[in-house]
Structures are given as structure tokens and as C-alpha cells.
N, C-alpha and C positions, 0 to 999 in steps of 0.2 A: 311126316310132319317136320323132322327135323330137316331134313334137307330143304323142302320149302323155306322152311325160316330162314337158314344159313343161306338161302337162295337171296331172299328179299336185304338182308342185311347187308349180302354182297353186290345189291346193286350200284350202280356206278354213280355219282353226285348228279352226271349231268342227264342221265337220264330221268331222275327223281325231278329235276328241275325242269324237265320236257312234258312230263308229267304232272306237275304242277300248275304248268302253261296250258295243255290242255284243258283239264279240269277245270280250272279258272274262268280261259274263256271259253268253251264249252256253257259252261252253266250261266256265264254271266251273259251268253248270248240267246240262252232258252229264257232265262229269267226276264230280258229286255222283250223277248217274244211273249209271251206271257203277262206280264204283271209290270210291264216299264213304266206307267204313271202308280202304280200302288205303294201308298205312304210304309207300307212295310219292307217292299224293297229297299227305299231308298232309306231305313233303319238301321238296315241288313248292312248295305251298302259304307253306312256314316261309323256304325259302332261295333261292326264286325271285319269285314275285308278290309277298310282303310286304315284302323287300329295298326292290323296283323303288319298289313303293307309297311305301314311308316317305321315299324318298329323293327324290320330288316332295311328301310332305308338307313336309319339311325347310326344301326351298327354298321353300318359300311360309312358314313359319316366319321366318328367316330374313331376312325383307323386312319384319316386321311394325313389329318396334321404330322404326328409320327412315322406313319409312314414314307411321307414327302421329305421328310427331314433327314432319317436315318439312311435311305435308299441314297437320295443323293450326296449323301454329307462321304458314307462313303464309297461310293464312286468316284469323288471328287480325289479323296483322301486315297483311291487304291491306284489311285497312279504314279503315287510314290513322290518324288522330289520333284517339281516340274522344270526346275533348271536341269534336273539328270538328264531326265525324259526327254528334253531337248525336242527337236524337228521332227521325230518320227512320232514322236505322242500329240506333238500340236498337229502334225499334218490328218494323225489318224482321227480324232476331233473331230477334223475341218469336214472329213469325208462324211462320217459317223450325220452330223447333222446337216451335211446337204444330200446326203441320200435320203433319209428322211424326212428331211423338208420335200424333196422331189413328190416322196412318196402321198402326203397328205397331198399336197396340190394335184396328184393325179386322181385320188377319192375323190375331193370337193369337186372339183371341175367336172366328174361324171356324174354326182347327185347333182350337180346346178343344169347338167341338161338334162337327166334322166327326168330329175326332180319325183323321182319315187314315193316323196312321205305326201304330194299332191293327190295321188292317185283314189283320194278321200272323198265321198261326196262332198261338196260344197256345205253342205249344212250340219254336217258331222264336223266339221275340221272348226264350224264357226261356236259349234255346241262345245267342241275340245277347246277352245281359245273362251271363251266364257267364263265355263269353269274353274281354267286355271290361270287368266289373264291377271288378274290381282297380285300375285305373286310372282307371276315372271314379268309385269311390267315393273315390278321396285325393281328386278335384280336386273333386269335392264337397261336401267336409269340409271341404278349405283355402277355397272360397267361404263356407261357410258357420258357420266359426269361427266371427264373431263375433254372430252373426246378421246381422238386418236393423235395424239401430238406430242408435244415437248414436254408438256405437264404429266402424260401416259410413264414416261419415262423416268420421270422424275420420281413419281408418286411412285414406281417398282422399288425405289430403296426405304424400307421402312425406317421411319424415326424407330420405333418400339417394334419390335418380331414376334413379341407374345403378343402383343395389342395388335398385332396382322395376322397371326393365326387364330385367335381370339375371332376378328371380325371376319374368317374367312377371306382375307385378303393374301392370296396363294401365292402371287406373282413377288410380293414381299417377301412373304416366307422362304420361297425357292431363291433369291438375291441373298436374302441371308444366311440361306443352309450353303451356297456357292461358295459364299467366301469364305466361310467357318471349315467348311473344306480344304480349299487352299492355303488356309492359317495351318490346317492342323499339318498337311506336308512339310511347312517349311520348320517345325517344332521338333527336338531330339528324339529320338525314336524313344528313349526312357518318358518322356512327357507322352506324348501322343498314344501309345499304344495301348494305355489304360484308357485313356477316353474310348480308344475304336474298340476296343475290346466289349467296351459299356453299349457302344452304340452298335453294336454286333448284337448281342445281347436283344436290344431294345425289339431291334429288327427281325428277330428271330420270335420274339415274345408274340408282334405286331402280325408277322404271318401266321402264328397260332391265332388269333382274333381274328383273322379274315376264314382260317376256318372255321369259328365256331357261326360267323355270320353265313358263311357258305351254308352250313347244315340247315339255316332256316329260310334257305332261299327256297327250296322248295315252296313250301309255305306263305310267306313273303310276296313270289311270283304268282301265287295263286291267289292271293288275295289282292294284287292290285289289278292284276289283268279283270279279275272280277268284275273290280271297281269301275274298270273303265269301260268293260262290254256288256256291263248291265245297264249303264247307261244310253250307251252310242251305241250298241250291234254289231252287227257282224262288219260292218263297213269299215271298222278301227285295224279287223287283221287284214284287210284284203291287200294294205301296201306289204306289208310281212313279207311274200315272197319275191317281190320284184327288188325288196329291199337286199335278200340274199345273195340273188341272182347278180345287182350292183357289187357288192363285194367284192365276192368270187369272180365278179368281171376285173374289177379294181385290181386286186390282190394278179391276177394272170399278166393284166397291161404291165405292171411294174417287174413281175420276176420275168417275164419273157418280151417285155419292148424295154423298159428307160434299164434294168439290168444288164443285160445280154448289148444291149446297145452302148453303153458305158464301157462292158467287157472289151466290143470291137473298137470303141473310137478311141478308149486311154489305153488299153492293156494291146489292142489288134487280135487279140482270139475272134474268131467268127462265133455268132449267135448259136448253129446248132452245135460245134465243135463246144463250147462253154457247154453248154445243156447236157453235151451227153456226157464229159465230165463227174458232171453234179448230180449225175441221177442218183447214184446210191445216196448220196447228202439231203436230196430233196425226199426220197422216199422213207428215210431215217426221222425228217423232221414232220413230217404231215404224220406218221404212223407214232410219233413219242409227244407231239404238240409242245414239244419244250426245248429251245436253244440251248439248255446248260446239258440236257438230256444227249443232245445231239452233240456235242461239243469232240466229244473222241472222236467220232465220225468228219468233225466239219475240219481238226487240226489234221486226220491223216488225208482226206481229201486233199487242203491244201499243199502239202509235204510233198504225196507219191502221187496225183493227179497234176501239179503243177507245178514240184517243184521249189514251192515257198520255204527259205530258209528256216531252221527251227527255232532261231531268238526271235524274228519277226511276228512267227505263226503264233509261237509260246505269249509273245507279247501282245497282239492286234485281236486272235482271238476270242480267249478268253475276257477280257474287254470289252469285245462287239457280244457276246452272249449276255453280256449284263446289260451293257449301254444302247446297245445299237437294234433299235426294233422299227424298221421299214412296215415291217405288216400290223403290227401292233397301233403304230401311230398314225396309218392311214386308215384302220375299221375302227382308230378314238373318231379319229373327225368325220367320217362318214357318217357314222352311227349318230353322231351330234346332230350334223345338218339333217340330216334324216327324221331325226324327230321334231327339231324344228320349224321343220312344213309339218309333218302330223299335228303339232299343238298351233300350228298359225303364227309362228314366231318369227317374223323376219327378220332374219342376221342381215346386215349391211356388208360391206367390201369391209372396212374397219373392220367390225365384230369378228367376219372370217378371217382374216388376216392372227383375230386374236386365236382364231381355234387353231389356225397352223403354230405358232408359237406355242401354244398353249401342251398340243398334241406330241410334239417333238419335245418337249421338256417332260412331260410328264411319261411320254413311253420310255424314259430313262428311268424314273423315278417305278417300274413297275416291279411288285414285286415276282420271285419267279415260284408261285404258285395256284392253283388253281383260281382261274376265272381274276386275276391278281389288277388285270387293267379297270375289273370293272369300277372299285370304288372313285379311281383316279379319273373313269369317264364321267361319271355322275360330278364330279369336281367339277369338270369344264362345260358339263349342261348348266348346271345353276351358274355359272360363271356369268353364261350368255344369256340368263334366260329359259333355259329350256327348263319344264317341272321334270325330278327327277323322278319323279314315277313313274313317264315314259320309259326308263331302265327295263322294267317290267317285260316291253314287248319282243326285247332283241334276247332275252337271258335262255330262252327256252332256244334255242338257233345257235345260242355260242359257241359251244362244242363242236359243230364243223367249220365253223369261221376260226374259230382259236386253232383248230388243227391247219387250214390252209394259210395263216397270215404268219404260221411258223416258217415254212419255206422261204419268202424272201425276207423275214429273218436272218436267219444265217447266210442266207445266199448273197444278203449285204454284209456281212460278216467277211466271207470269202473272196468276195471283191475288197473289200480293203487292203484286205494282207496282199492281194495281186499287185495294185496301184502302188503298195508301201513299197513293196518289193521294187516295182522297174522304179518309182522314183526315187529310193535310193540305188538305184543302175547294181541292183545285184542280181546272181542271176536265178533264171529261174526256166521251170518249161514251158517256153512262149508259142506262139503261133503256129512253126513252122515243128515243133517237137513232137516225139509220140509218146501218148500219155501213157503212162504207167498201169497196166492191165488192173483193175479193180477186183478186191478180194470177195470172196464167195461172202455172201448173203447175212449168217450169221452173225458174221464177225464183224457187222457192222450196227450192231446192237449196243446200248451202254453196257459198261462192265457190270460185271455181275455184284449185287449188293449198290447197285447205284441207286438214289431214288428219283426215278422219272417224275415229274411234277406237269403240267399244264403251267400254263399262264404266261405268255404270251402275246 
């Protein structure tokens, strides 16, 4: 008996969350088999499952403003002086978000042919867009008042920042947590340090609250998927797996073509020379699902696999483990667009245009704990349109997407400190070098008493 227990107690979140998923749509699909016009379903459906649902969307709500604020304010703030930082912290930046930006444009571009969230009957996809069309045609309107133009740009700097976090106006919020940022750098370390201290603090408080909402995602997941396969059937999961299979396709394109290909064209390492390099880094980061986790692993890679000086490594880094999430901000915007055809939502070339900014700001803003992108994806569904309830359908799946999108993670990590390196023409072990034999297995583990986290 006791070990049973300590058994169940010691199950893992996300298998409770897969199980959730199940259950959910499982019964919400015998239940649509069964009793789909019966006024007590749809009871069931109003005063029990959608309750349970809204009220784990909430708390993921809930955490976003804080969390958006703290995460980036320091980030911004942990780079210290930006006059110090000089060219090797702007250049590091510059890479940071055009690897990332690469990385969502190579997601969107294989949903826009795949078009995976299509794979809907016609008439399910018209019954999902019904449903929930009232409320994602305001938040589609409110996005796109003013178009995409000069006034888009304008309107990012908020007059009031509490009256733009207030209204859910995020792109405000994030202009002003940027430059509150950069104020706080150029401030005497006796001023500033009580603020970041606070904002330490806050941030640490904020990921305690994502776990407490985590705990009822279980729950939560179960009562929406309900919602929506008691309704619509079995036809709502059937995109589910071609939708995974998309990722895992995404997430492979980027660590092993536009990576490895950046590797040969700026640094001249060859594609599988890089790769076999990185093995242990890449098989550290899929088996820990966490960049910070992986971080020893990814600075000695750098060092004894190539060479990367130790102020560079020390510096670019630790940095790219916070800032720099290539896989992270290609399964935001995938996962977007992806539900976006399941609820009938047509994003425009504008509106996607807003999910790559949107996805690349906010995989900075992630926190590094379990499931940590999800509140900040639900951010940019409703942003666009999409109802976040759709969350529901990817949460039970996240767990092996979160473990593969860690890889080119750090593997854009590691290509920075490479570029940082030759572009400051220091040296390093380039092309023509032999790499430094890699240490046994073990010792490529976090140190011991580390706390490995997800989130990703």
C-alpha cells in the first residue's frame, strides 16, 4: 500500500497531464458518441468541464503581466553596462534574434504548407469557428485596428503601462519593461541592485505560481479537451499527430539545415564535423529538457570541443541559456498557427508577421521552468485571435516537444560564442583542427545538487 502511494505521488507532472488528456478526450468522445444532442451533456459540458477549464486558464493568465516584466526587465538589466558590453554584447543580440527569428519563419512556413490544423472535417472546423468566433472576432479586430503600419508602431509605446498591461496590451508592456531595463544599467550599482534584487524576488515568487497552476493542469486539460470532444468528436484530435510529427520535423530542419549550415557558411566547420562535436551537448539537452540544466555541458563543449575562449564562453553562454530559445520560439508560433486553422482563424501575412515578433520576444521572456512558455503562448493566441482553450490540445504532447526544442536551444547557444569568437578574430578550434576527445558519459551530467527544471 505504501509503496503504491509513494508510487502515484511520485508521478511526473507531465505524465499526469497526458493522462488528463486522455481521459478528457476519451470520455468527451464516447460522450459526443452517445448523448451529443442531450441537454444534460451540454450541462455537463457549461457548468462542469468549462468552469474547471477556465479557471486553470486564469491562473496561467494571471502570471503573464509579472512575469513578462520581471523576466525581461532582467535580462535586459543582466547585461550589465551597455556601454561596457560594447560590440561583443550588441553583436551577441543581433545573432540571438536573428537565429530566432530564422527559427519561427522556418515553423510557420511548414504549417502554411503542411497546414496541419486543416486536416479537420469541414464541418467540425466550421462548428469550432461558431463556437468560438465571437470572441476571437473582437480580439481580432482589437489586433488589427490599426493595421500593420506606422500607427502599429506608434501605438507599441504606451502613453500609461499599467493601462497596457491592464488592457492586455503586451507589446506596450514589453517597450516599457525594455527600456526600464536599460534605465536600470546605466543607474549606480547602490541604486539599481535593490530594485533587481525586488525584481529577483518577484520572478522567483511568479515561477512559484506557474507551479501551483501547473498542478491543476492535469485537471484543467481535462476539462477542456472534454469540452471540446464532446462537442465536435473524435475529428478535433485527429490533426494532433501530424501536428507533432510538424514540430519534430521543424525543430530537426533548424538544428541540422539553417544551424549546421550557418556553422559552414560563417564559422566553415562542416555540417557533420559540427554535429558530431555536439553530440554529447545535444544528448545532455533532450535527456535534461532545460538550457540552464545543460549549461556545464554546453560551456565545456564550447572550451574543449572548440576551443571558445573562457571570457567569451563565460560571457555569450550563460546569456543564450536565458535569452536565446531557437526551439522554444519556433513550437510558440507553430503551435499558434496550428490552432488557428483548427478554430478557422485566418491569420493574414500582417497578423503572422505579428507572431514572429511576438514569438521571438516572448521566448526571451520564458521562464526556465516546467511547461514555463506555455502561459506566454496563450498570450500570443489571444493576441491573434486564437481562443485559448485551444492550449488544451498541445499540453498532453508537450513533454517530448519540450524535450526536442531544447537541442537547438543551446545549439544556438553554441553557435554564437563560435561567430563571437572568429568575429572578434580570436582564436579558436576551427575547421581544419582536431577536436578535443570528449569526456566519458557521466561527467556530462549537471553537477550534483543542481536543480534540472524543464521549460524550454
Amino acid at each position: 500500500m505504501h509503496a503504491e502511494t509513494g508510487a502515484r505521488r511520485g508521478m511526473p507532472l507531465h505524465t499526469k497531464i497526458l493522462l488528463g488528456l486522455a481521459v478528457g478526450a476519451g470520455s468527451g468522445v464516447l460522450a459526443n458518441a452517445l448523448w451529443r444532442d442531450a441537454p444534460a451533456l451540454q450541462w455537463a459540458v457549461d457548468n462542469i468541464a468549462q468552469p474547471i477549464g477556465q479557471i486553470f486558464l486564469r491562473m496561467l493568465f494571471m502570471v503573464v503581466v509579472p512575469l513578462v516584466f520581471t523576466s525581461i526587465a532582467l535580462g535586459v538589466a543582466g547585461l550589465g553596462d551597455l556601454k561596457k558590453v560594447g560590440r561583443i554584447g550588441g553583436k551577441t543580440l543581433l545573432i540571438f534574434v536573428a537565429t530566432t527569428a530564422l527559427a519561427v519563419v522556418v515553423g510557420l512556413t511548414l504549417v502554411n504548407i503542411v497546414r496541419p490544423g486543416e486536416s479537420l472535417d469541414p464541418t467540425i472546423r466550421a462548428a469550432l469557428l461558431e463556437e468560438y468566433a465571437p470572441q476571437a472576432a473582437e480580439k481580432v479586430q482589437a489586433s488589427e485596428t490599426n493595421g500593420f503600419g506606422v500607427n502599429t508602431f506608434v501605438n507599441i509605446v504606451p502613453r500609461n503601462p499599467l493601462d497596457a498591461a491592464a488592457r492586455g496590451d503586451m507589446l506596450g508592456l514589453i517597450f516599457f519593461t525594455l527600456i526600464f531595463g536599460i534605465a536600470l544599467t546605466r543607474l549606480p550599482a547602490s541604486v539599481s541592485q535593490p530594485v533587481l534584487k525586488v525584481l529577483e524576488g518577484i520572478g522567483q515568487a511568479v515561477a512559484e505560481m506557474i507551479g501551483f497552476a501547473m498542478k491543476l493542469a492535469p485537471f484543467g486539460v481535462a476539462g477542456l479537451i472534454f469540452a471540446v470532444t464532446a462537442r465536435f468528436g473524435f475529428d478535433v484530435l485527429r490533426s494532433l499527430s501530424l501536428y507533432v510529427i510538424m514540430v519534430l520535423v521543424a525543430l530537426a530542419i533548424h538544428q541540422f539545415g539553417v544551424l549546421t549550415l550557418l556553422a559552414r557558411l560563417l564559422v566553415g566547420i562542416r555540417p557533420g564535423e559540427f554535429i558530431r562535436r555536439i553530440r554529447a551537448l545535444m544528448v545532455t539537452a533532450f535527456s535534461t529538457s532545460s538550457s540552464n540544466a545543460t549549461l556545464p555541458t554546453t560551456i565545456r563543449t564550447a572550451q574543449e570541443e572548440f576551443g571558445v575562449p573562457k571570457e567569451v564562453a563565460g560571457f555569450v553562454l550563460p546569456l543564450g541559456a536565458t535569452m536565446n530559445m531557437n526551439g522554444t520560439a519556433l513550437f510558440e508560433g507553430m503551435t499558434v498557427l496550428f490552432l488557428a486553422q483548427v478554430f478557422g482563424v485566418d491569420l493574414s501575412l500582417p497578423m503572422q508577421i505579428v507572431v514572429v515578433i511576438m514569438s521571438v520576444i516572448t521566448a526571451i521572456g520564458v521562464a526556465g521552468v516546467p511547461s514555463g512558455s506555455i502561459p506566454l503562448i496563450v498570450l500570443v493566441m489571444e493576441m491573434v485571435g486564437v481562443p485559448g482553450e485551444g492550449i488544451a490540445l498541445i499540453l498532453g504532447v508537450d513533454r517530448i516537444l519540450d524535450m526536442a526544442r531544447t537541442v537547438p536551444n543551446v545549439t544556438g547557444d553554441l553557435l554564437t560564442s563560435l561567430l563571437i569568437t572568429k568575429s572578434e578574430r580570436l582564436p579558436f578550434f576551427g575547421p581544419e583542427a582536431e577536436a578535443v576527445p570528449a569526456e566519458p558519459a557521466p561527467e556530462h551530467a549537471a553537477p550534483a545538487g543542481a536543480q534540472v527544471t524543464a521549460g524550454d
